[in-house]
C-alpha positions as a Markdown table, in Angstrom:
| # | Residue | x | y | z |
|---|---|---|---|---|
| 1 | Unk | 0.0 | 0.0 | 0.0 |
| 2 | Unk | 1.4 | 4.0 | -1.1 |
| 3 | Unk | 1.4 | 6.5 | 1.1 |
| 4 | Unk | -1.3 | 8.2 | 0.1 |
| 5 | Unk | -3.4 | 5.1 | 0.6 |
| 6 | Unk | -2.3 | 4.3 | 3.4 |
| 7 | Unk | -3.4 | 8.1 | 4.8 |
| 8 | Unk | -6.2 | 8.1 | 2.7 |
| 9 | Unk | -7.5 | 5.1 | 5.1 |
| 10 | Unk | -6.7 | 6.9 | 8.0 |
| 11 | Unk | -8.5 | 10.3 | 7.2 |
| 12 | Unk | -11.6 | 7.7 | 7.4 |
| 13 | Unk | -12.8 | 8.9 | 10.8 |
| 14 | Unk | -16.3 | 8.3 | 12.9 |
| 15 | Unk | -17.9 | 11.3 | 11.6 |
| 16 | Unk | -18.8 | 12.8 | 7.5 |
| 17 | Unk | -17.6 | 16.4 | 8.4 |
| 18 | Unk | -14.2 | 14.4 | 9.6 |
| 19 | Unk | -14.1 | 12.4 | 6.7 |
| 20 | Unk | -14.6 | 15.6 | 4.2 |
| 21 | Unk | -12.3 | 17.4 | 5.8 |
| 22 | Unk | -9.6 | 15.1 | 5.8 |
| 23 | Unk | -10.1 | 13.6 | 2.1 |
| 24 | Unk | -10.2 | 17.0 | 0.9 |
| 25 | Unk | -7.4 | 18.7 | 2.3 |
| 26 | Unk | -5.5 | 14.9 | 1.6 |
| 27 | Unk | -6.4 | 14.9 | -1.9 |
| 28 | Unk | -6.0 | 19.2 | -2.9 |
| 29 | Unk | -3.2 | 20.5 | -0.8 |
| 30 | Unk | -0.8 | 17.4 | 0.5 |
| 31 | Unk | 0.7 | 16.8 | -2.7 |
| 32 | Unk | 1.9 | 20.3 | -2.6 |
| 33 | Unk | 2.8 | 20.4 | 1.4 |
| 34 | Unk | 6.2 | 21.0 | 2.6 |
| 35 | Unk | 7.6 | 18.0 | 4.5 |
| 36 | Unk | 7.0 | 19.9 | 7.4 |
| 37 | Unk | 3.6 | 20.1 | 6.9 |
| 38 | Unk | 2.6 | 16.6 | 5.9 |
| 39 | Unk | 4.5 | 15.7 | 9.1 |
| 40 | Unk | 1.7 | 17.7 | 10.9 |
| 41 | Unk | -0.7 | 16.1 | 9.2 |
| 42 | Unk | 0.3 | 12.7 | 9.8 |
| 43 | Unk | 0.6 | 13.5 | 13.8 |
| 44 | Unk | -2.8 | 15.0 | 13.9 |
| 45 | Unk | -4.5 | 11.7 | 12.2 |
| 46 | Unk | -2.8 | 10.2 | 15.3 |
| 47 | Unk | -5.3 | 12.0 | 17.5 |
| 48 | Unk | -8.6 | 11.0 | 18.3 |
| 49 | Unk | -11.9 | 12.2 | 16.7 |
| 50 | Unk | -12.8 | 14.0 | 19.8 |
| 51 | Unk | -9.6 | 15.7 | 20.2 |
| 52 | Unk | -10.1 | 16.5 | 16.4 |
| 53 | Unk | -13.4 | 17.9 | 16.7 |
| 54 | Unk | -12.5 | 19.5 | 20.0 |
| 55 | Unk | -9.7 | 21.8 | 18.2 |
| 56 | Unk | -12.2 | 22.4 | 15.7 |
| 57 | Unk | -15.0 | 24.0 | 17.8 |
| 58 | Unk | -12.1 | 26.0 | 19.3 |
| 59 | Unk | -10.7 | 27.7 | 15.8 |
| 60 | Unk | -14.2 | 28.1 | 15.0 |
């Protein structure tokens, strides 16, 4: 399994907003991420949905 398959399994969360949210930015801006950045995005699909949610209620 590629990368990007392999993430694109794990952006499949418990919830549809989640799951948009995740595919999207996966599929539009990774590709063109710095390393940085996809690091970041890899450590944050480490967290749970709760946490996940919880972050976005506070930007928000």
């Amino acid at each position: 399994m590629n990368e990007l398959a392999k993430l694109k399994w794990q952006c499949r969360r418990g919830s549809l907003e989640l799951d948009l949210l995740l595919n999207r930015y996966l599929e539009t801006r990774y590709p063109v991420a710095s390393e940085e950045e996809k690091a970041r995005f890899v450590e944050m699909l480490k967290l749970d949905d709760s946490e996940l949610l919880g972050q976005c209620d506070a930007n928000w």
